[in-house]
Structures are given as C-alpha cells and as structure tokens.
DRENTOR-598410 format. One record per residue: x, y negated, z negated of N, C-alpha, C, O in turn; residue in three letters; residue number from 1; chain. Coordinates in nm, 2 decimals. Layout:
<pavo n_xx="X" n_yy="Y" n_zz="Z" ca_xx="X" ca_yy="Y" ca_zz="Z" c_xx="X" c_yy="Y" c_zz="Z" o_xx="X" o_yy="Y" o_zz="Z" rest="ALA" nr="NUM" kette="A"/>
...
This chain:
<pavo n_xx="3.18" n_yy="5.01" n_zz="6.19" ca_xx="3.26" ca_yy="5.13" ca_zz="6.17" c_xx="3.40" c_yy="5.09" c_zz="6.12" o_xx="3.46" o_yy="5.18" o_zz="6.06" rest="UNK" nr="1" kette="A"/>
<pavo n_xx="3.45" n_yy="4.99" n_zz="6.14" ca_xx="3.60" ca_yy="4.96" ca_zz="6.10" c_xx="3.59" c_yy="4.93" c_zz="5.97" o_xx="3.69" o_yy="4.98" o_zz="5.91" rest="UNK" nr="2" kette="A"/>
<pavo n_xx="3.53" n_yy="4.87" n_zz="5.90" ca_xx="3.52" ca_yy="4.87" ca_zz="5.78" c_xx="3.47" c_yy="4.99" c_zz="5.65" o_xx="3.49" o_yy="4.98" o_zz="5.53" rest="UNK" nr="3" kette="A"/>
<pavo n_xx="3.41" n_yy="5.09" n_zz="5.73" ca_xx="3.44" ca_yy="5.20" ca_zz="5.67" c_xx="3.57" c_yy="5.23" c_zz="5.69" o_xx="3.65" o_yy="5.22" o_zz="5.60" rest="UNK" nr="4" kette="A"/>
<pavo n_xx="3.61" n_yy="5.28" n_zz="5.82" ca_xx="3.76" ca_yy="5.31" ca_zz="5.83" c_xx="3.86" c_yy="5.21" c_zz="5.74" o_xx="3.96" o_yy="5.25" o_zz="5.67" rest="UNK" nr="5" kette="A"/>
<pavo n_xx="3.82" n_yy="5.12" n_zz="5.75" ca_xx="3.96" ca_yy="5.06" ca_zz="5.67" c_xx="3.93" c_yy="5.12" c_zz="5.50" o_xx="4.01" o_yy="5.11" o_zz="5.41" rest="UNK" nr="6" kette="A"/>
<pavo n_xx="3.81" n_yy="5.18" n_zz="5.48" ca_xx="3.77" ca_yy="5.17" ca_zz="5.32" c_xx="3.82" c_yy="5.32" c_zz="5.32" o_xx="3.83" o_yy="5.36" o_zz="5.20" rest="UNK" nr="7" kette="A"/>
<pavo n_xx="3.85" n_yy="5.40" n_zz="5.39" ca_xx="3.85" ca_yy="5.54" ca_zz="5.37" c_xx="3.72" c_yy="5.62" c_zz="5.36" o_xx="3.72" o_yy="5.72" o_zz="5.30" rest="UNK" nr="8" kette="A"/>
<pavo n_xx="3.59" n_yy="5.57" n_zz="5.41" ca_xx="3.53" ca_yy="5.62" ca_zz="5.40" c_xx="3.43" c_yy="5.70" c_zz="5.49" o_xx="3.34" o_yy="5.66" o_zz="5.55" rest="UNK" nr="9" kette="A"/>
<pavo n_xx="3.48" n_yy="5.82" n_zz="5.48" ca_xx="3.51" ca_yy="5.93" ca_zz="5.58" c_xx="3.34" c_yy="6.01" c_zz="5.66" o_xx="3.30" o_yy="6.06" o_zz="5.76" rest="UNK" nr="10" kette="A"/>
<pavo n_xx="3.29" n_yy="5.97" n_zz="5.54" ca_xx="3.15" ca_yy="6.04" ca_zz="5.53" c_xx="3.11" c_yy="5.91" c_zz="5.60" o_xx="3.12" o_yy="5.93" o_zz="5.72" rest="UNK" nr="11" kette="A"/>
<pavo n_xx="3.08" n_yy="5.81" n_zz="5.57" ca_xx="3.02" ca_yy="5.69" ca_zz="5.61" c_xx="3.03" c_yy="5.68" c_zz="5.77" o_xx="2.95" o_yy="5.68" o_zz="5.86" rest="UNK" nr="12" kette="A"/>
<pavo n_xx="3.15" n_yy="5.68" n_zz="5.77" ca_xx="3.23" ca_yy="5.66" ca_zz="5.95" c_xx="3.16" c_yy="5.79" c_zz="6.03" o_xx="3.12" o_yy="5.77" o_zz="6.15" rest="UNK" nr="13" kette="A"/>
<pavo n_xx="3.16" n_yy="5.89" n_zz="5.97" ca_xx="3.09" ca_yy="5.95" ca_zz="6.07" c_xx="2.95" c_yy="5.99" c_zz="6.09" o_xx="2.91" o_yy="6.04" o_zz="6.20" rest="UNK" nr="14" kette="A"/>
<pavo n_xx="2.87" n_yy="5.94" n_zz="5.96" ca_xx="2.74" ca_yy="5.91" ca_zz="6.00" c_xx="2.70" c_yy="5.82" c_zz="6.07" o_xx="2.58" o_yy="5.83" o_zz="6.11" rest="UNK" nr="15" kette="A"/>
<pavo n_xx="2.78" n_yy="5.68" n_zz="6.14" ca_xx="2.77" ca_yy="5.57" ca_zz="6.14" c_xx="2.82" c_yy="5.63" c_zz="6.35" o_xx="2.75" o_yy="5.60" o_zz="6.45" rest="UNK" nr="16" kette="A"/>
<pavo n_xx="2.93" n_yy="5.70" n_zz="6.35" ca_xx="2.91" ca_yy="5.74" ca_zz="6.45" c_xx="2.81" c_yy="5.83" c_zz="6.53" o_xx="2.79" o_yy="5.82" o_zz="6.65" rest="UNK" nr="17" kette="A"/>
<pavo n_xx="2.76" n_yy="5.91" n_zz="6.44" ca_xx="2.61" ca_yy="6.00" ca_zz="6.45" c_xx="2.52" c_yy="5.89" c_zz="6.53" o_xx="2.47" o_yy="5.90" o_zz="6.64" rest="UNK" nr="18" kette="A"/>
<pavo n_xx="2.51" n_yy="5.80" n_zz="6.45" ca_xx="2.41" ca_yy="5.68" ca_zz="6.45" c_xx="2.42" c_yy="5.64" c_zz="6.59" o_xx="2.33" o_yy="5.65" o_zz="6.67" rest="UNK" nr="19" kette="A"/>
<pavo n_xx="2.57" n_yy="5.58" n_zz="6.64" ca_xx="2.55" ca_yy="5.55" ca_zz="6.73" c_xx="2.55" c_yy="5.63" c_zz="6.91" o_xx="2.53" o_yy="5.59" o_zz="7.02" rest="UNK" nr="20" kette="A"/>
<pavo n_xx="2.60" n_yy="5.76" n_zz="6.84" ca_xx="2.53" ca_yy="5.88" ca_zz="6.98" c_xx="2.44" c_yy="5.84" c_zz="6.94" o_xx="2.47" o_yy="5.72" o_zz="6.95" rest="UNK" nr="21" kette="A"/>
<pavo n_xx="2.32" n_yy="5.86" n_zz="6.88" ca_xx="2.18" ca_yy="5.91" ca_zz="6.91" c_xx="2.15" c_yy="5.75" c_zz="7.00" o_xx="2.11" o_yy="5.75" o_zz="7.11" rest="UNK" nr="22" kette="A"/>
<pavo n_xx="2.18" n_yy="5.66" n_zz="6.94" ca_xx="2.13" ca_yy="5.50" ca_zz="7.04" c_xx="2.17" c_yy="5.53" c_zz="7.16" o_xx="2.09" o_yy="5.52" o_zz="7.25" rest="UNK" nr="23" kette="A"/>
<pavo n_xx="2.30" n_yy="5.57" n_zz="7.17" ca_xx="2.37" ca_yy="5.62" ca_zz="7.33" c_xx="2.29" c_yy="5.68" c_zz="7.40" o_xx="2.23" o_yy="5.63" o_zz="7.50" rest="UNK" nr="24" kette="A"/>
<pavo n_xx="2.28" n_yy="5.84" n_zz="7.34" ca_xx="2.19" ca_yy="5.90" ca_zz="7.42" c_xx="2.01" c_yy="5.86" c_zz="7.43" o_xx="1.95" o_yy="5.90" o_zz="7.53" rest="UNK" nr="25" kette="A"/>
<pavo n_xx="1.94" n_yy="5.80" n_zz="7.33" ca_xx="1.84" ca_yy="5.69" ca_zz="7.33" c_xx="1.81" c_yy="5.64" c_zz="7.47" o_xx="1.71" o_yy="5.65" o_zz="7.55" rest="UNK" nr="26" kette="A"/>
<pavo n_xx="1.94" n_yy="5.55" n_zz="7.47" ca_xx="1.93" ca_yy="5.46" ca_zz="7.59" c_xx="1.99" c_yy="5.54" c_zz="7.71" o_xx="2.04" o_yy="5.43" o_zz="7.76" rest="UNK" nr="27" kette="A"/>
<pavo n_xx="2.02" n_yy="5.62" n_zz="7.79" ca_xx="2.07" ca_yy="5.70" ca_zz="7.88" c_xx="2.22" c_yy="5.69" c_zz="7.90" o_xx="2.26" o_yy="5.73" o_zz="8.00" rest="UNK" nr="28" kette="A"/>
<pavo n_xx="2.30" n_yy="5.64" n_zz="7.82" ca_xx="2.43" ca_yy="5.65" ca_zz="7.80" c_xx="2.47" c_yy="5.81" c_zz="7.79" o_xx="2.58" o_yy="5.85" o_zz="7.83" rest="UNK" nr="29" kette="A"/>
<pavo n_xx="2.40" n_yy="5.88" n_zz="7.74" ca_xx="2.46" ca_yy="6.00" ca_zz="7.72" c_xx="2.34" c_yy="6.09" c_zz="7.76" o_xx="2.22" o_yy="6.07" o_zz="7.73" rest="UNK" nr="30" kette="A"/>
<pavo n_xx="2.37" n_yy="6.23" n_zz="7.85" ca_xx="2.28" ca_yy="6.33" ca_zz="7.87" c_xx="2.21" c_yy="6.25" c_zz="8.01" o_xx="2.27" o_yy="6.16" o_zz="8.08" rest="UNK" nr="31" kette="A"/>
<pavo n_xx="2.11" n_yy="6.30" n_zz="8.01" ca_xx="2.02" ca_yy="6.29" ca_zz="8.13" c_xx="2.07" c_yy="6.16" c_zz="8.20" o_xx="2.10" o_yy="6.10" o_zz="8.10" rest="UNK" nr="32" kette="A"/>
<pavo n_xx="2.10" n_yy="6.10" n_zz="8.29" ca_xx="2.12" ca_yy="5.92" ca_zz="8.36" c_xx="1.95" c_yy="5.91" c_zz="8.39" o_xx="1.86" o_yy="5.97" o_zz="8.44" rest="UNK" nr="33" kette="A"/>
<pavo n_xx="1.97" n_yy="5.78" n_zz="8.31" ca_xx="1.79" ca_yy="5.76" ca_zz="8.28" c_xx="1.74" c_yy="5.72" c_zz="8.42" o_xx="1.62" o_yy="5.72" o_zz="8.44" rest="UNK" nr="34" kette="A"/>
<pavo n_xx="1.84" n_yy="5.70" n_zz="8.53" ca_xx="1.77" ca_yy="5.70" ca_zz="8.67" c_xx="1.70" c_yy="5.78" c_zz="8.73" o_xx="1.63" o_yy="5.75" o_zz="8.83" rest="UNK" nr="35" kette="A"/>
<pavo n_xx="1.71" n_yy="5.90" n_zz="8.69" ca_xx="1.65" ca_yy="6.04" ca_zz="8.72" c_xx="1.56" c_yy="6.08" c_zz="8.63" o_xx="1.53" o_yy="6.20" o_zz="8.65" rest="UNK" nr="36" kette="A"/>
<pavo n_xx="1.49" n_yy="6.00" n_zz="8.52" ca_xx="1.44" ca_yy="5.99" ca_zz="8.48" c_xx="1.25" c_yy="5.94" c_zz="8.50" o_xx="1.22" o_yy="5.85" o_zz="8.57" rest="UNK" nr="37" kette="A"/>
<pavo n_xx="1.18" n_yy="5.99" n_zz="8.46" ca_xx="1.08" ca_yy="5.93" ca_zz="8.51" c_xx="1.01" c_yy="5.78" c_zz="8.40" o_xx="1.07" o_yy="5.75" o_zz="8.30" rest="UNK" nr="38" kette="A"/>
<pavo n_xx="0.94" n_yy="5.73" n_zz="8.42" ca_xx="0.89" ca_yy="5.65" ca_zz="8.33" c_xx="0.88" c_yy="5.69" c_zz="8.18" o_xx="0.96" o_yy="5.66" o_zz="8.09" rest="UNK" nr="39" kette="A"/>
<pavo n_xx="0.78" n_yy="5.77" n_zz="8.18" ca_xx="0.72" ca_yy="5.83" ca_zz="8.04" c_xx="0.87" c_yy="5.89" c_zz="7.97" o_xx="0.87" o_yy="5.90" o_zz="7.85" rest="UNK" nr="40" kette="A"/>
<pavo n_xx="0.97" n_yy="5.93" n_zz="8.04" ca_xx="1.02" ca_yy="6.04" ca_zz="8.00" c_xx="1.15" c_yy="5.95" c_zz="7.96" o_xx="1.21" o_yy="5.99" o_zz="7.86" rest="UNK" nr="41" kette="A"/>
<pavo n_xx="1.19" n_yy="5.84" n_zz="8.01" ca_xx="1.29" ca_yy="5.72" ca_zz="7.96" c_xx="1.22" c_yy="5.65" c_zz="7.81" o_xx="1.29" o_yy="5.62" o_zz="7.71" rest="UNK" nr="42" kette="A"/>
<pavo n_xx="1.10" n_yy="5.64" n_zz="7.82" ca_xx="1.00" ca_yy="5.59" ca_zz="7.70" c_xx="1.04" c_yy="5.71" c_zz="7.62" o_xx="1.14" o_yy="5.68" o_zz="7.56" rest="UNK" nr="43" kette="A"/>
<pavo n_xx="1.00" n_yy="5.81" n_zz="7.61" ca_xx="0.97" ca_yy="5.89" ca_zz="7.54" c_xx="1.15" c_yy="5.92" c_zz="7.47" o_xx="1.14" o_yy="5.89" o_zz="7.35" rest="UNK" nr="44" kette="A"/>
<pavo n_xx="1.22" n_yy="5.94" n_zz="7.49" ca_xx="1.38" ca_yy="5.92" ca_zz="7.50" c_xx="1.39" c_yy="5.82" c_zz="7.40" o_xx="1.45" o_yy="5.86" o_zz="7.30" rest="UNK" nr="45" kette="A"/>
<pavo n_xx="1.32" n_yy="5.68" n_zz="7.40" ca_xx="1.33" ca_yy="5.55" ca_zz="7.40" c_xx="1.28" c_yy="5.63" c_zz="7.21" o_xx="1.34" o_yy="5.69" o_zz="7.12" rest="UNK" nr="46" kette="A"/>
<pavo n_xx="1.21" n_yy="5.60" n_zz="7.22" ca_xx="1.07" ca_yy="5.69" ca_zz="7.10" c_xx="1.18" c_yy="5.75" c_zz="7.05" o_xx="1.27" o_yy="5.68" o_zz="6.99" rest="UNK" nr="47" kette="A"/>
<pavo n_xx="1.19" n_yy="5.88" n_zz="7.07" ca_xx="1.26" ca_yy="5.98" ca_zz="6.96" c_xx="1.39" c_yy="5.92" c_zz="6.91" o_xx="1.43" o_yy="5.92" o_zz="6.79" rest="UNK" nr="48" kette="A"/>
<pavo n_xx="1.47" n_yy="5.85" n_zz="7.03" ca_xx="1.55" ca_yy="5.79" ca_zz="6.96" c_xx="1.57" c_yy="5.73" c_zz="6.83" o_xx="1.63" o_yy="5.78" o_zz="6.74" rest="UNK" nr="49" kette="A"/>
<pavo n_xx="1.49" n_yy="5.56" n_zz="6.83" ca_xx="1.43" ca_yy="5.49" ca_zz="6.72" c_xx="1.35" c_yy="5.58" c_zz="6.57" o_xx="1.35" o_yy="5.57" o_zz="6.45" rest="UNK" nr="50" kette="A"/>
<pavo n_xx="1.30" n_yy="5.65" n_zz="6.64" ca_xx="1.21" ca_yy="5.73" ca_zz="6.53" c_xx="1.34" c_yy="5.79" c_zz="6.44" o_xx="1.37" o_yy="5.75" o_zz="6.32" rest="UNK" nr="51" kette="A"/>
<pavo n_xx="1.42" n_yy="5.88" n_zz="6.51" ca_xx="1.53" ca_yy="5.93" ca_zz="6.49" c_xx="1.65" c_yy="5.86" c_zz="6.33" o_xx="1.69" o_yy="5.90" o_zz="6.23" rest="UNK" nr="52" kette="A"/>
<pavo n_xx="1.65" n_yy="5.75" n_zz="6.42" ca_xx="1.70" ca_yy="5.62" ca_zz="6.35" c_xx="1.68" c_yy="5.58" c_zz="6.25" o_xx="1.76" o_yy="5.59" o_zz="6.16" rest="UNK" nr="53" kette="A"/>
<pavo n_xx="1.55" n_yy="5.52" n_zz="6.26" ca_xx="1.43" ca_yy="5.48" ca_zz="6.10" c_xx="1.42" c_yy="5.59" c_zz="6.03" o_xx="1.38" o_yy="5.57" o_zz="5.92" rest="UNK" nr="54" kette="A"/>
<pavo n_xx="1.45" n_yy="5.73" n_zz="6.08" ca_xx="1.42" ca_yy="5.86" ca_zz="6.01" c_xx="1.58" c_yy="5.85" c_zz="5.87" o_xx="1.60" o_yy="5.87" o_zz="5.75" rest="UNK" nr="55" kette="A"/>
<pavo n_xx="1.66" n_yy="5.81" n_zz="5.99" ca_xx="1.81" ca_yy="5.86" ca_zz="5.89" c_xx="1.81" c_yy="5.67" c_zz="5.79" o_xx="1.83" o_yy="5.67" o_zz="5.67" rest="UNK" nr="56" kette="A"/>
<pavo n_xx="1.81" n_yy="5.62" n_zz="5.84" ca_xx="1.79" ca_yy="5.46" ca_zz="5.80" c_xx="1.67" c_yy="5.49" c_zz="5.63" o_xx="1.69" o_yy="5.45" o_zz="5.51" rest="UNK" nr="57" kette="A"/>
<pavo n_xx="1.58" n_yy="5.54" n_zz="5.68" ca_xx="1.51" ca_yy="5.52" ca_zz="5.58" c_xx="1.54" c_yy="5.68" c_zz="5.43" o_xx="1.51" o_yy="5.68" o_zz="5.31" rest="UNK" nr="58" kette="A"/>
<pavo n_xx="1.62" n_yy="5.77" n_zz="5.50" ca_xx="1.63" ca_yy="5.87" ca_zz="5.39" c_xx="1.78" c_yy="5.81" c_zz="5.32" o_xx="1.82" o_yy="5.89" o_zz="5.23" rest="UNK" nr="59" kette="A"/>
<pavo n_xx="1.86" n_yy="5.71" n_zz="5.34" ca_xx="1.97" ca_yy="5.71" ca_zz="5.28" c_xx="1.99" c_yy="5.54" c_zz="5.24" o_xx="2.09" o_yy="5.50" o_zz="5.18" rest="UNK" nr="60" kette="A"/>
C-alpha cells in the first residue's frame, strides 16, 4: 500500500485496502471473534473470504 501512496494512486490504495478488510474479516480480525464461532462457520468465513479475493484478483 505505500507504494501506491507514494505513486498517488488513489484508486489503487483503496482497493488494496478493500483487499485487506475482507482477509481481516476472513480471518476473525474483524466482525464475529472467530472464538464464538463454530467450526464449519470459521471455515466457511475462511471460503467466502479467499473466493472473494480470487474473485477481485482475477476480474482486474
């Protein structure tokens, strides 16, 4: 992200931050605390996240 930032590039930086909520909340950093979580349901989290990812990764 800093090298967008240093490039001015405004669009980039905040897709790039997009990117890294969704890994956050992915991994229980953000929303639910994956401790309260059940198995399938930290997996499944785990899933949409990545899918998520390879979704925006692969349209740009």
């Amino acid at each position: 992200m800093r090298s967008r930032r240093r490039a001015g590039d405004d669009a980039g930086l905040a897709a790039a931050r997009e990117a890294v909520g969704i890994a956050k909340r992915g991994l229980g950093e953000r929303g639910d605390p994956w401790w309260e979580l059940s198995v399938a349901e930290r997996r499944t989290r785990w899933d949409d996240a990545v899918a998520d990812l390879d979704a925006r990764e692969n349209s740009g």
